[in-house]
N, CA, C and O atoms as a GROMACS GRO file, in nm:
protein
  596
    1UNK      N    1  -1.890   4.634  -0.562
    1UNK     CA    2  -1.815   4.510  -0.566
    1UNK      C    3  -1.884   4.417  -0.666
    1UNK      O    4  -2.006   4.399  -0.665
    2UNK      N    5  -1.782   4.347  -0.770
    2UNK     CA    6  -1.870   4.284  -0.841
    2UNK      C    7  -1.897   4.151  -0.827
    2UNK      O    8  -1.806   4.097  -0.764
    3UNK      N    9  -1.990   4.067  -0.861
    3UNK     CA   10  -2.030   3.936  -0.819
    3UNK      C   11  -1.933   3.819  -0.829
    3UNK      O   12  -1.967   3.707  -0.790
    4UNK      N   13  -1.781   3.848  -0.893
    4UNK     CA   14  -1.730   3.743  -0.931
    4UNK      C   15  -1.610   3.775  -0.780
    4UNK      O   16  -1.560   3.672  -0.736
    5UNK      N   17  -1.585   3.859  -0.734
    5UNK     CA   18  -1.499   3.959  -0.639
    5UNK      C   19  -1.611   3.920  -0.492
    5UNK      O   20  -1.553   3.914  -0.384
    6UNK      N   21  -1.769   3.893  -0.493
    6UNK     CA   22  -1.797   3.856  -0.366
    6UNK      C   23  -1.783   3.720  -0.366
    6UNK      O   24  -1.759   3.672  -0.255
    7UNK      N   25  -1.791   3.643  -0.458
    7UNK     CA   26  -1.733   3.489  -0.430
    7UNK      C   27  -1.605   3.452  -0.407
    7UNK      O   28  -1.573   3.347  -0.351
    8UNK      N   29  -1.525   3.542  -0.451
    8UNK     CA   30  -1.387   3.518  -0.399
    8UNK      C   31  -1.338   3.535  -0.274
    8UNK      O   32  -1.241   3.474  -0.229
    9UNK      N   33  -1.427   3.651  -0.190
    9UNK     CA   34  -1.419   3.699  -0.088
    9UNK      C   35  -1.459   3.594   0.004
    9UNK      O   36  -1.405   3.537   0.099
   10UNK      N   37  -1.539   3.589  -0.039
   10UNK     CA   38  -1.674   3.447   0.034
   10UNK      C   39  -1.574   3.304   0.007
   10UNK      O   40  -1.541   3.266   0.119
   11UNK      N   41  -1.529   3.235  -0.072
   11UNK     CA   42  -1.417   3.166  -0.110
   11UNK      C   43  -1.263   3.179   0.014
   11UNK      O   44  -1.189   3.084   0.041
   12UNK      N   45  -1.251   3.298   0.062
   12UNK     CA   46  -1.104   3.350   0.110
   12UNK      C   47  -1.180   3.345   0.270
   12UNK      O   48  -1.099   3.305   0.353
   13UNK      N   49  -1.299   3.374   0.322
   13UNK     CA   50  -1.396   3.360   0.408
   13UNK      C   51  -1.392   3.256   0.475
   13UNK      O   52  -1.356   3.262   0.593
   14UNK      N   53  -1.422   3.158   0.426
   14UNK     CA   54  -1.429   2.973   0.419
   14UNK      C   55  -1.347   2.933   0.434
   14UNK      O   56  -1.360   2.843   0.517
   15UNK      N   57  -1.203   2.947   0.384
   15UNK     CA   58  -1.105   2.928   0.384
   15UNK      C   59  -1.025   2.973   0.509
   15UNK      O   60  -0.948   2.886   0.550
   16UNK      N   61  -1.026   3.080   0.575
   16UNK     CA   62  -1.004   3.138   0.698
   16UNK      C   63  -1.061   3.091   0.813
   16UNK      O   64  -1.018   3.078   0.928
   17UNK      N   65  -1.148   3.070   0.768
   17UNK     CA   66  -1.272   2.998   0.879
   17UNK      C   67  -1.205   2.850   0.931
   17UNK      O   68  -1.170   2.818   1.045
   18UNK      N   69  -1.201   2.767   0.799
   18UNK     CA   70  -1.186   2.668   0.831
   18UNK      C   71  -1.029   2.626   0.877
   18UNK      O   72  -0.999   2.507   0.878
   19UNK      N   73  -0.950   2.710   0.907
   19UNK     CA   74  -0.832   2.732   0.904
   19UNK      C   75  -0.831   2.757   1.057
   19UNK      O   76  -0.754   2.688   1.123
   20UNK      N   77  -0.911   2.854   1.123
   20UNK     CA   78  -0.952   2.888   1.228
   20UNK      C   79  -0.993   2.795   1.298
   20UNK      O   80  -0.954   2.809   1.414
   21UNK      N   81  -1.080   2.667   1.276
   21UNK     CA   82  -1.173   2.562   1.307
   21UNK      C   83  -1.033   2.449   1.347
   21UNK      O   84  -1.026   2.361   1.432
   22UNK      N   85  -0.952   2.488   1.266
   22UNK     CA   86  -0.853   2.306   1.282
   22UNK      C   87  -0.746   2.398   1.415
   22UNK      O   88  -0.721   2.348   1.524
   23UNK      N   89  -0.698   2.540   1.369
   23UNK     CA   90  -0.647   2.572   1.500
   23UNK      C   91  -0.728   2.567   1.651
   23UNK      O   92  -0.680   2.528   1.757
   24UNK      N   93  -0.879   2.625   1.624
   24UNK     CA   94  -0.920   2.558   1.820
   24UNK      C   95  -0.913   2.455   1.834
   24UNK      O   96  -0.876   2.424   1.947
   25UNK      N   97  -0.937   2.355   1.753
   25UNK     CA   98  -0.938   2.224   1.765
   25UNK      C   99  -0.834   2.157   1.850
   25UNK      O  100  -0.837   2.077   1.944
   26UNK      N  101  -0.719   2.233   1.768
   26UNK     CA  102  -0.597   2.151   1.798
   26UNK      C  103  -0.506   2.226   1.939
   26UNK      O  104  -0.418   2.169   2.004
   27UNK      N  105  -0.551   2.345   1.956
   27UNK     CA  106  -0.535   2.425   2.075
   27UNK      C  107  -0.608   2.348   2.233
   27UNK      O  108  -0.552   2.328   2.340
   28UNK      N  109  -0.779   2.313   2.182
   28UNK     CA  110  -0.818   2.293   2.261
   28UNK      C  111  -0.748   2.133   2.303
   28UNK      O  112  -0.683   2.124   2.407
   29UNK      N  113  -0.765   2.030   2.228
   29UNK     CA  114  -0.668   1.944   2.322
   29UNK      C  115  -0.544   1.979   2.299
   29UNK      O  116  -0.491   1.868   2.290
   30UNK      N  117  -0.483   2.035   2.287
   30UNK     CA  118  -0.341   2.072   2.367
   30UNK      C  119  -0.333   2.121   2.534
   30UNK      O  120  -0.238   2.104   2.612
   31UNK      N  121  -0.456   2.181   2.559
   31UNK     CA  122  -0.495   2.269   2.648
   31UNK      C  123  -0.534   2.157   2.759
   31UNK      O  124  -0.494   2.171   2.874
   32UNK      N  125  -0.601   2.063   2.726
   32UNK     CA  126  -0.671   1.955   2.794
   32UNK      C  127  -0.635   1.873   2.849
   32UNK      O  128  -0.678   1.805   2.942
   33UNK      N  129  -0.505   1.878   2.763
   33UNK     CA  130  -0.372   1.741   2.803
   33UNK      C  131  -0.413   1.629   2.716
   33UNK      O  132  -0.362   1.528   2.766
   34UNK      N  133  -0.475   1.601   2.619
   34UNK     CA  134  -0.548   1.478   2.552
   34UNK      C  135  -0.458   1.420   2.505
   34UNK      O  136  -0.452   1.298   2.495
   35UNK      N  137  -0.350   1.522   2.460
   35UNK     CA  138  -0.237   1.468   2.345
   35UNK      C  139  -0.172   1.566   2.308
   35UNK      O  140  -0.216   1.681   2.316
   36UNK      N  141  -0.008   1.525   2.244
   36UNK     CA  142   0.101   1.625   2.234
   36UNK      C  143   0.042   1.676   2.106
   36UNK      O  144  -0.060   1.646   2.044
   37UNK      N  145   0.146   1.770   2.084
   37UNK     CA  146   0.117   1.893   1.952
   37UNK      C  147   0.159   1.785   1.811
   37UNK      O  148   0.134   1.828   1.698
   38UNK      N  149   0.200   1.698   1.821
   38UNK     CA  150   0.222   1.634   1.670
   38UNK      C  151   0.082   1.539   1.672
   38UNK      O  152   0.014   1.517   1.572
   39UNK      N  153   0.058   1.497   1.782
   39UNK     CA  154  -0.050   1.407   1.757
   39UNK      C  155  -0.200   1.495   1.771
   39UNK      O  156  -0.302   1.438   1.732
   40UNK      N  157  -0.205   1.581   1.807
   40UNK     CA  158  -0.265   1.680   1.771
   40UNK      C  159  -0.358   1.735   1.674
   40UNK      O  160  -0.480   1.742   1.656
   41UNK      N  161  -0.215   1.782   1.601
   41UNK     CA  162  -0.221   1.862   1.435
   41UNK      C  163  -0.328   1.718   1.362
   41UNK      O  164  -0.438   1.709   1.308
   42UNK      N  165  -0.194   1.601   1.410
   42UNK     CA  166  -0.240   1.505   1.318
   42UNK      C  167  -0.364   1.478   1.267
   42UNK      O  168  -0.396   1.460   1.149
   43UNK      N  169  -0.445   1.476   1.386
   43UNK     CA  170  -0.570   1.378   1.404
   43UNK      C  171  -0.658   1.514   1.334
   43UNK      O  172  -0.723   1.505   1.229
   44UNK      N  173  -0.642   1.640   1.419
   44UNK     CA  174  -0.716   1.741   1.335
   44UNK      C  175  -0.736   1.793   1.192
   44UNK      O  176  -0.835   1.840   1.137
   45UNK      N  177  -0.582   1.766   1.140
   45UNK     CA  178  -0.566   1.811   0.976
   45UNK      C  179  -0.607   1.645   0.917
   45UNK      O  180  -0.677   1.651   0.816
   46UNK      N  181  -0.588   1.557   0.946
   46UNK     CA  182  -0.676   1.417   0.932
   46UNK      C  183  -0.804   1.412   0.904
   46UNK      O  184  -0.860   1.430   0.796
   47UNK      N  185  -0.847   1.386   1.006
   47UNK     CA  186  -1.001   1.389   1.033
   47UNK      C  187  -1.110   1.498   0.941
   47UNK      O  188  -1.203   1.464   0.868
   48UNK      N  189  -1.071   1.611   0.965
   48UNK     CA  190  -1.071   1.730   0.921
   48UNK      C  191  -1.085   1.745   0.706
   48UNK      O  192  -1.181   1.766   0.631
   49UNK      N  193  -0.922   1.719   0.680
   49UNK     CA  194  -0.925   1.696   0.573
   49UNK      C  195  -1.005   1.585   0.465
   49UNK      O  196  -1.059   1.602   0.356
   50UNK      N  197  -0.986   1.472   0.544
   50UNK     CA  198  -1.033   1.342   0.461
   50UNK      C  199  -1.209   1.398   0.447
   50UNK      O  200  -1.272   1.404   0.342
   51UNK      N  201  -1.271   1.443   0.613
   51UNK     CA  202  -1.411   1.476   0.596
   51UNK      C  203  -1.420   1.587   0.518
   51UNK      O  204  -1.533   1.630   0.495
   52UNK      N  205  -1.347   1.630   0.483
   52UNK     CA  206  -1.378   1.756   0.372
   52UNK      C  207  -1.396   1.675   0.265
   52UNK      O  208  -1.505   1.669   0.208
   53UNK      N  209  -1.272   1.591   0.218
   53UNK     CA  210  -1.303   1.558   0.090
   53UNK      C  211  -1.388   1.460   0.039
   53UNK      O  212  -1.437   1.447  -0.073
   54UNK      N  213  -1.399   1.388   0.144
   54UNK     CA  214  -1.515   1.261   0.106
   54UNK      C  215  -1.638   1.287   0.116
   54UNK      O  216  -1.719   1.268   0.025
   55UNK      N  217  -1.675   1.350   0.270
   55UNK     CA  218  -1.771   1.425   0.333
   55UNK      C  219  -1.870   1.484   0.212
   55UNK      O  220  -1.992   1.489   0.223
   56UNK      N  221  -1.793   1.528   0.095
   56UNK     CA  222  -1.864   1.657   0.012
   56UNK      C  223  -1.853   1.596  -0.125
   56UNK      O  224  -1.911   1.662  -0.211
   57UNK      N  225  -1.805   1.511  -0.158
   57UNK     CA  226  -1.761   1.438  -0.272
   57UNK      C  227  -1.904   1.344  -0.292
   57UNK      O  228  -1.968   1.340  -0.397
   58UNK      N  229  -1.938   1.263  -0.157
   58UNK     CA  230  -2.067   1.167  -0.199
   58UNK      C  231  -2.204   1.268  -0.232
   58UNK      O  232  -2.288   1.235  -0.315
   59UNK      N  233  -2.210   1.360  -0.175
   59UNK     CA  234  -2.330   1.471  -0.173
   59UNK      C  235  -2.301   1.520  -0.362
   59UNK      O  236  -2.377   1.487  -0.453
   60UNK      N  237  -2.181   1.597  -0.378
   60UNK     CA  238  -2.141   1.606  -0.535
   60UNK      C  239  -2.215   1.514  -0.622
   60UNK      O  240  -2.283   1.546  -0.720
   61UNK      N  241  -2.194   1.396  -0.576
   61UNK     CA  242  -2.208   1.299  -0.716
   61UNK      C  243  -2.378   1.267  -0.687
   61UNK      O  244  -2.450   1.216  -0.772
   62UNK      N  245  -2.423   1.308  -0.552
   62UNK     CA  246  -2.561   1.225  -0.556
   62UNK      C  247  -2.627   1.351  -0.637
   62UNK      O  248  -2.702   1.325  -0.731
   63UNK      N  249  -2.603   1.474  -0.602
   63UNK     CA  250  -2.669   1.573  -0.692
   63UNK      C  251  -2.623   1.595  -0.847
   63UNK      O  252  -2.703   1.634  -0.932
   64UNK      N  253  -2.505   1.570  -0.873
   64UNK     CA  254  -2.474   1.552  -1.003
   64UNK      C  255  -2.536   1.452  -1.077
   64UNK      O  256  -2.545   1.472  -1.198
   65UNK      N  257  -2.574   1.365  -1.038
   65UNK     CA  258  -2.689   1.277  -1.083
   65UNK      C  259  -2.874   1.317  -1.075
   65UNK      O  260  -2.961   1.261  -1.142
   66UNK      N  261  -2.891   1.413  -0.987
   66UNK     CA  262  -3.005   1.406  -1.021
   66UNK      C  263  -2.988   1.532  -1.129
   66UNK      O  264  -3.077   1.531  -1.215
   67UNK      N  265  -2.893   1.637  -1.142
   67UNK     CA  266  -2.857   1.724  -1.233
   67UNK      C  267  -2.903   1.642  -1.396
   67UNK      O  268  -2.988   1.661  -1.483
   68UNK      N  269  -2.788   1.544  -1.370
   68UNK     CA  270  -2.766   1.480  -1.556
   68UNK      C  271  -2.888   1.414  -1.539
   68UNK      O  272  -2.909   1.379  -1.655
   69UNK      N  273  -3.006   1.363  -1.456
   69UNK     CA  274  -3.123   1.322  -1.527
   69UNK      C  275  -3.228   1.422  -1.542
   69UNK      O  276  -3.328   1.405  -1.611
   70UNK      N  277  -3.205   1.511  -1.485
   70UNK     CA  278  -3.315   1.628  -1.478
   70UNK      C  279  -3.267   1.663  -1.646
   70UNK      O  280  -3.342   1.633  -1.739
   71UNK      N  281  -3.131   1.732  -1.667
   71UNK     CA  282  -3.132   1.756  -1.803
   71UNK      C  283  -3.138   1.721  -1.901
   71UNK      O  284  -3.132   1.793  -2.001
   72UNK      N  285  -3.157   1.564  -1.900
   72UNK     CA  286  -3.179   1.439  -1.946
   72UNK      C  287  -3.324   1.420  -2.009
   72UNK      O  288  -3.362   1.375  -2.118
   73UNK      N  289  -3.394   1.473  -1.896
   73UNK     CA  290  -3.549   1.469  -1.890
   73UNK      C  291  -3.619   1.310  -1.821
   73UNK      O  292  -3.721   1.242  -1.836
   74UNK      N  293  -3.517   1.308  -1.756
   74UNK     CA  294  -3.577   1.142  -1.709
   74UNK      C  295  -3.602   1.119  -1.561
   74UNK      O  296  -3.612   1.015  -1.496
   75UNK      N  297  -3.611   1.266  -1.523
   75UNK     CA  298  -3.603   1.248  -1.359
   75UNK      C  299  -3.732   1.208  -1.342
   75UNK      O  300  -3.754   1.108  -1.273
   76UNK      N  301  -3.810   1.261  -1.386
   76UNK     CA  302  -4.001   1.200  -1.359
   76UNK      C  303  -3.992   1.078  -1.371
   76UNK      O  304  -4.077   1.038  -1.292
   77UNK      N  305  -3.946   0.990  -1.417
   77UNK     CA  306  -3.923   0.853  -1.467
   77UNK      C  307  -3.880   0.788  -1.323
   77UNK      O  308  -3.936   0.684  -1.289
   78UNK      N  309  -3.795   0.839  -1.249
   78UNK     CA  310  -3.710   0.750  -1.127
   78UNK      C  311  -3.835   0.692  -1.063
   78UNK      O  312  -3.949   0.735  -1.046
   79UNK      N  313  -3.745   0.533  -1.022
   79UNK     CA  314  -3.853   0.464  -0.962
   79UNK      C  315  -3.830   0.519  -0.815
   79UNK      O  316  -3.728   0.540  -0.750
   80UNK      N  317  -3.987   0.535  -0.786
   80UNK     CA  318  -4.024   0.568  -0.650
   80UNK      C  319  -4.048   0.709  -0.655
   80UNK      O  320  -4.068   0.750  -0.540
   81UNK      N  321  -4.053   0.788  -0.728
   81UNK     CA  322  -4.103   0.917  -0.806
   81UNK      C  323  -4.047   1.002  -0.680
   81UNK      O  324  -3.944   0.961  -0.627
   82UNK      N  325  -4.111   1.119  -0.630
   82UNK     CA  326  -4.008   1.204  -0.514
   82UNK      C  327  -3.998   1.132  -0.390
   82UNK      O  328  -3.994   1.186  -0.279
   83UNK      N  329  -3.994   1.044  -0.404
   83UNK     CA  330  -3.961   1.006  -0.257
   83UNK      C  331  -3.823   1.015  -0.246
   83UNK      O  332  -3.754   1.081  -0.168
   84UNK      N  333  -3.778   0.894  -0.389
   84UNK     CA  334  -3.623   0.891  -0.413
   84UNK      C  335  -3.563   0.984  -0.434
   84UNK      O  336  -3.443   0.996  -0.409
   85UNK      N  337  -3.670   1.109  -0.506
   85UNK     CA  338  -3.526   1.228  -0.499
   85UNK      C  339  -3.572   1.310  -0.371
   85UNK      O  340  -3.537   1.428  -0.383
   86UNK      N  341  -3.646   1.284  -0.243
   86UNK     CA  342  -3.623   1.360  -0.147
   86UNK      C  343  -3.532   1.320  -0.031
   86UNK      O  344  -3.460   1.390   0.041
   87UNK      N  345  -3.562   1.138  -0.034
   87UNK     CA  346  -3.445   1.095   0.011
   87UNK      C  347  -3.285   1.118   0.000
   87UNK      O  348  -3.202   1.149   0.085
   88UNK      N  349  -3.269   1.087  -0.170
   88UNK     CA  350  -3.108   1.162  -0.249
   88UNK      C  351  -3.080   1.275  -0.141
   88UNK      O  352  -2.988   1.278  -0.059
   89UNK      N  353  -3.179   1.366  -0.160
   89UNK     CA  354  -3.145   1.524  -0.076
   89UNK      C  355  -3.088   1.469   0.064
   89UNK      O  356  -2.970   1.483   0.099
   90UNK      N  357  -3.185   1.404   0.137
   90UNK     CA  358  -3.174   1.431   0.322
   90UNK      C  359  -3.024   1.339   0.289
   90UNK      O  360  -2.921   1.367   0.350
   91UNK      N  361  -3.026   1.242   0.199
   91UNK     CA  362  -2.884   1.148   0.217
   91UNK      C  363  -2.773   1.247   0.192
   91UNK      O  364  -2.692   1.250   0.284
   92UNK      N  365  -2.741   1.353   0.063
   92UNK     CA  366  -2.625   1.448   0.046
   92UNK      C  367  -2.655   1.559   0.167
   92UNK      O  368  -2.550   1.608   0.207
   93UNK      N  369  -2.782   1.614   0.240
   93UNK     CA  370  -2.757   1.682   0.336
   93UNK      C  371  -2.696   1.627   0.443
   93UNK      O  372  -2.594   1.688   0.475
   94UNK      N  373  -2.722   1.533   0.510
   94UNK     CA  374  -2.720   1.506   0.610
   94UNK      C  375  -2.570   1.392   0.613
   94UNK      O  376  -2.514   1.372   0.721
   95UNK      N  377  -2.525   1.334   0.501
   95UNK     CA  378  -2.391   1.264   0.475
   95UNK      C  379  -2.223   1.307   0.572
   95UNK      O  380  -2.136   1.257   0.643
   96UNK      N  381  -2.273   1.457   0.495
   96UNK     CA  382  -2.069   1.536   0.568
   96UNK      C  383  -2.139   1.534   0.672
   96UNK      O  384  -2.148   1.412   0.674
   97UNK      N  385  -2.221   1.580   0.802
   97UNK     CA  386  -2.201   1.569   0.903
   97UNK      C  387  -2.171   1.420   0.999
   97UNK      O  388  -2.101   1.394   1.097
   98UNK      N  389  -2.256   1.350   0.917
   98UNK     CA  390  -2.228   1.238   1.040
   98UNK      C  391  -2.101   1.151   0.994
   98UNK      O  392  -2.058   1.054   1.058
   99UNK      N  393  -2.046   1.199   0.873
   99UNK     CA  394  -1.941   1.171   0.834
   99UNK      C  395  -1.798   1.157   0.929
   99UNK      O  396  -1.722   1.070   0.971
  100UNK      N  397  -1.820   1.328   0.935
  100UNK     CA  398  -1.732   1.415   1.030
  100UNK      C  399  -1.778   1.359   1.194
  100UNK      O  400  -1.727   1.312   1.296
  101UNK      N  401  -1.847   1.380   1.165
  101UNK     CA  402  -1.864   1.314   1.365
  101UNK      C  403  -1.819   1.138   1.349
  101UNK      O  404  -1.766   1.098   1.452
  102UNK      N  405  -1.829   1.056   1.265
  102UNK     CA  406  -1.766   0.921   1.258
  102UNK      C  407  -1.639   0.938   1.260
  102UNK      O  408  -1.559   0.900   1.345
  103UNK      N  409  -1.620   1.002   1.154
  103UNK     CA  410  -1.456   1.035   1.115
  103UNK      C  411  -1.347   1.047   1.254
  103UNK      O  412  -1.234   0.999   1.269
  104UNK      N  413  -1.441   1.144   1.358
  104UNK     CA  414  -1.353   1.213   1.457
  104UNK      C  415  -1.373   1.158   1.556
  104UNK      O  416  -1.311   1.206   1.651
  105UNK      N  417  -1.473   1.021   1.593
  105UNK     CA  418  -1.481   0.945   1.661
  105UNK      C  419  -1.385   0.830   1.666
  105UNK      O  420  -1.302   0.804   1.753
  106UNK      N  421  -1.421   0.750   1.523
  106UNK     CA  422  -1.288   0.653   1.499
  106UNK      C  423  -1.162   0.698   1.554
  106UNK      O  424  -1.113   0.642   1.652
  107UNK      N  425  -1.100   0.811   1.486
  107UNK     CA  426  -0.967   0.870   1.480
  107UNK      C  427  -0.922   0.847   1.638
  107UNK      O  428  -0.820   0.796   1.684
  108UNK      N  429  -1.040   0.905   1.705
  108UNK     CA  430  -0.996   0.928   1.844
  108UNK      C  431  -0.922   0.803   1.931
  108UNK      O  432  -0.841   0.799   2.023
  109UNK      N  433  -0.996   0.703   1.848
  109UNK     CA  434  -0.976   0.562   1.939
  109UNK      C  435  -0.864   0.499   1.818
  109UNK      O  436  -0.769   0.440   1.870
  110UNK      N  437  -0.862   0.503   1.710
  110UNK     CA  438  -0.716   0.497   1.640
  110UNK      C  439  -0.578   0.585   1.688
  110UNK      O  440  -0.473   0.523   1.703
  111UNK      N  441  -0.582   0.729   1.710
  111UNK     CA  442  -0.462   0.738   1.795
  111UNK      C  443  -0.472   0.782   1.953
  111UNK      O  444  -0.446   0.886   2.014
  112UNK      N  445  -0.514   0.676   1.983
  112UNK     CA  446  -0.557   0.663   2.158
  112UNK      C  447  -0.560   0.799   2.229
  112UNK      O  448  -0.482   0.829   2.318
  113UNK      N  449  -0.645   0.869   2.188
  113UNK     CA  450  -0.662   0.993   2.242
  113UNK      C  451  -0.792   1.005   2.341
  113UNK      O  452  -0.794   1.095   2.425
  114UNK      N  453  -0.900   0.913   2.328
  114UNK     CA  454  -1.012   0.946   2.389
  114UNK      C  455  -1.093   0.816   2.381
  114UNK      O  456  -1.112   0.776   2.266
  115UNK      N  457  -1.139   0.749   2.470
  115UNK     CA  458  -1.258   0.659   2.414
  115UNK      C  459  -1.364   0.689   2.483
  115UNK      O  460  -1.366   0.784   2.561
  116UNK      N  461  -1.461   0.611   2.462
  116UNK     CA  462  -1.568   0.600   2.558
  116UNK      C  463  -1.736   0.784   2.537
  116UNK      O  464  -1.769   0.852   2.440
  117UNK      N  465  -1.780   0.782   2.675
  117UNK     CA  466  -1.874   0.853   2.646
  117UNK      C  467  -1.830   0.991   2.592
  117UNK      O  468  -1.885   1.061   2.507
  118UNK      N  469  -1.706   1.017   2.668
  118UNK     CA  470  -1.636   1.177   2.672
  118UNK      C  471  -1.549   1.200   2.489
  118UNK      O  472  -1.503   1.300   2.433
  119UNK      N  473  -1.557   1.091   2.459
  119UNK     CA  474  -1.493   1.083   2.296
  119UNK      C  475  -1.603   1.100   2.212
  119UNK      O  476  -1.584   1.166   2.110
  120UNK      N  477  -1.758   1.038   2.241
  120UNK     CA  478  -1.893   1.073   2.178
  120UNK      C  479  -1.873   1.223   2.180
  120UNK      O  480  -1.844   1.276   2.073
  121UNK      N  481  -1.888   1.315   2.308
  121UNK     CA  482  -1.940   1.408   2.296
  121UNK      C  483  -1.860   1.503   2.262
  121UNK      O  484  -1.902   1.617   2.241
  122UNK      N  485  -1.691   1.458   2.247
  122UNK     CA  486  -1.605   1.588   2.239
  122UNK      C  487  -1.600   1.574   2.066
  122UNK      O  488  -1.570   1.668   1.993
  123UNK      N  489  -1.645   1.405   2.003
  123UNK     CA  490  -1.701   1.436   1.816
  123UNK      C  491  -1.784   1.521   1.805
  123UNK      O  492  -1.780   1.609   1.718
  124UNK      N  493  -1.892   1.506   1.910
  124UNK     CA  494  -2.011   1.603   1.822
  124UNK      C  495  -1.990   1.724   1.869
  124UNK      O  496  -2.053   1.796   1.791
  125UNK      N  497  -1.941   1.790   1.946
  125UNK     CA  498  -1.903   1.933   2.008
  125UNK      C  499  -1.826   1.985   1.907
  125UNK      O  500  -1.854   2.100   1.874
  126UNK      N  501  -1.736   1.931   1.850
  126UNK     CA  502  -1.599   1.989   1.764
  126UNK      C  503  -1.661   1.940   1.578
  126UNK      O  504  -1.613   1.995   1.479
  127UNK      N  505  -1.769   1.833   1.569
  127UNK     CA  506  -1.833   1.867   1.449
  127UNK      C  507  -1.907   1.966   1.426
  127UNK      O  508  -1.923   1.993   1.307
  128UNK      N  509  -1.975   2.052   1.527
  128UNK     CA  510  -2.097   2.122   1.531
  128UNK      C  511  -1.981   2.231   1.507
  128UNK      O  512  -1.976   2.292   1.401
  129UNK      N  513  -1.931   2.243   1.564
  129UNK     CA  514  -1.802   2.406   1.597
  129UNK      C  515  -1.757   2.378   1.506
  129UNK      O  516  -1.738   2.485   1.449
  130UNK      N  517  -1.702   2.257   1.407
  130UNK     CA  518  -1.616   2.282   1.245
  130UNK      C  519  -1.724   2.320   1.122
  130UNK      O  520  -1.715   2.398   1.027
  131UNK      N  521  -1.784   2.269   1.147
  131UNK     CA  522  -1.930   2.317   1.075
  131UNK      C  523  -1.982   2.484   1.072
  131UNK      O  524  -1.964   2.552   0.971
  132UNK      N  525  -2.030   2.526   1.163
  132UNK     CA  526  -2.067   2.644   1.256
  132UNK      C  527  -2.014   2.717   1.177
  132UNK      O  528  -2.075   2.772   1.085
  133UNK      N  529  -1.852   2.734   1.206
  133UNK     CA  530  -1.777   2.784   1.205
  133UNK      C  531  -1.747   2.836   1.096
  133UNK      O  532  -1.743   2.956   1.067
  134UNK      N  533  -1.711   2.685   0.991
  134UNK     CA  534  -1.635   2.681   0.865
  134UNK      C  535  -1.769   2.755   0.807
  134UNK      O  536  -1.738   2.868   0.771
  135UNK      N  537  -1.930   2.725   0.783
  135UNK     CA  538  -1.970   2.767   0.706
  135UNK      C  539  -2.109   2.879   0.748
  135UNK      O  540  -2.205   2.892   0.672
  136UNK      N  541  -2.100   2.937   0.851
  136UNK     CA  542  -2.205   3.061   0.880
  136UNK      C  543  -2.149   3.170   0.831
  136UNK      O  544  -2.203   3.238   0.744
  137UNK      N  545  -2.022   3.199   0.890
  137UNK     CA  546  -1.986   3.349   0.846
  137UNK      C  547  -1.937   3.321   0.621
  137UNK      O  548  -2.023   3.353   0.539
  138UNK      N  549  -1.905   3.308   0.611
  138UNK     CA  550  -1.896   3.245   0.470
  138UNK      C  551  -2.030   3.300   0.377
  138UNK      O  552  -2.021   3.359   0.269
  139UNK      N  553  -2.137   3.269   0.439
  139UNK     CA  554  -2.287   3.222   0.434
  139UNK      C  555  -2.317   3.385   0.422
  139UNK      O  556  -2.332   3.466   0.330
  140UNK      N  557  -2.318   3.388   0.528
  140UNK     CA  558  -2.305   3.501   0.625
  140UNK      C  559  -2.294   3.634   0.521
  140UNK      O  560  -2.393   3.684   0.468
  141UNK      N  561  -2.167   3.678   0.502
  141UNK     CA  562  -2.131   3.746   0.440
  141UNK      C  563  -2.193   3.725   0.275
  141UNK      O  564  -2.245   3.819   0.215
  142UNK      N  565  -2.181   3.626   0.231
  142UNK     CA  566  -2.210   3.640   0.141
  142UNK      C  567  -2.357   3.669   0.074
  142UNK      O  568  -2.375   3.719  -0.037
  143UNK      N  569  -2.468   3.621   0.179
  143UNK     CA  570  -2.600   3.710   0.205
  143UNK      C  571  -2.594   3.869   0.192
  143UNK      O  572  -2.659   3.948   0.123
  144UNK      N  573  -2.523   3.880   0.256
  144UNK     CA  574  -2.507   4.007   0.326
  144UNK      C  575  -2.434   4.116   0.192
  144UNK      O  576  -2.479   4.228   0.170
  145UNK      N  577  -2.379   4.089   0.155
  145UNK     CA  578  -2.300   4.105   0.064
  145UNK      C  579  -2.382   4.150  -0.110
  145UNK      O  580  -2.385   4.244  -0.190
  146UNK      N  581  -2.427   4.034  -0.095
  146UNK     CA  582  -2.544   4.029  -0.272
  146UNK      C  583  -2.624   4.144  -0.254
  146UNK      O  584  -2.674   4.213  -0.343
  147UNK      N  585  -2.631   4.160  -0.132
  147UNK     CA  586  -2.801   4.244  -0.086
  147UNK      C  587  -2.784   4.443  -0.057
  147UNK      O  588  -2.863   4.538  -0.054
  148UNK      N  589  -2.602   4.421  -0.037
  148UNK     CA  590  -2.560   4.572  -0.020
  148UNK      C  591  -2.478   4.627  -0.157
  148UNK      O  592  -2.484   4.738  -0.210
  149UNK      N  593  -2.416   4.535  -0.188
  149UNK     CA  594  -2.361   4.559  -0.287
  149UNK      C  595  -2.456   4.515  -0.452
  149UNK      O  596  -2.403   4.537  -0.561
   0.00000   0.00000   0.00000
């Protein structure tokens, strides 16, 4: 298999996954009684989508910046020398998740689906499982994959 054929795979992977991730989602409160199937979908392909795109968009640009100064040659130069670019890092690592757990918190209490302690924990249960989900096997395989093929 050639290397451009395991990223696509790995690409079609992710894509399944995360496809998989918005259906329990939206199964599980259906199941729960939280809310009907339109308000549902909503909040899941919502929440879901926007944290995809924003979620991964601020991390993009914080590393695309240390990219164009590294090739630049001016990254030694940043004030506060690695602190600032170890911080940059933990800020684009750590950004899409608590993104996604804000994201699916708000939402909850925007279309009156959940408030309170049981709305905390059913964000971070269903961030950890969209996460998990969307990107181990992905990961996964594609480890797995470089190393057999």
């Amino acid at each position: 298999m050639s290397s451009v054929t395991i990223e696509w795979v790995t690409t079609g992977i992710f894509a399944l996954c995360f496809i998989a991730a918005i259906i329990i989602e939206t199964l599980w409160l259906l199941r729960k009684g939280w809310a009907s199937a339109q308000k549902s979908v909503a909040y899941v392909m919502l929440t879901n989508n926007l944290s995809l795109c924003i979620g991964f968009f601020i991390p993009f640009v914080i590393i695309g910046t240390m990219l164009a100064l590294a090739w630049s040659g001016d990254l030694s130069g940043v004030s506060g020398g690695e602190a600032t670019l170890i911080a940059a890092i933990v800020i684009a690592l750590l950004f899409p998740p608590i993104f996604l757990l804000l994201t699916k918190r708000v939402f909850l209490a925007f279309f009156k689906i959940r408030s309170g302690r049981e709305a905390w924990l059913y964000s971070l249960a269903f961030t950890a499982m969209s996460l998990g989900l969307s990107f181990i096997p992905p990961i996964a395989f594609f480890y797995i994959a470089s190393k057999v093929f």
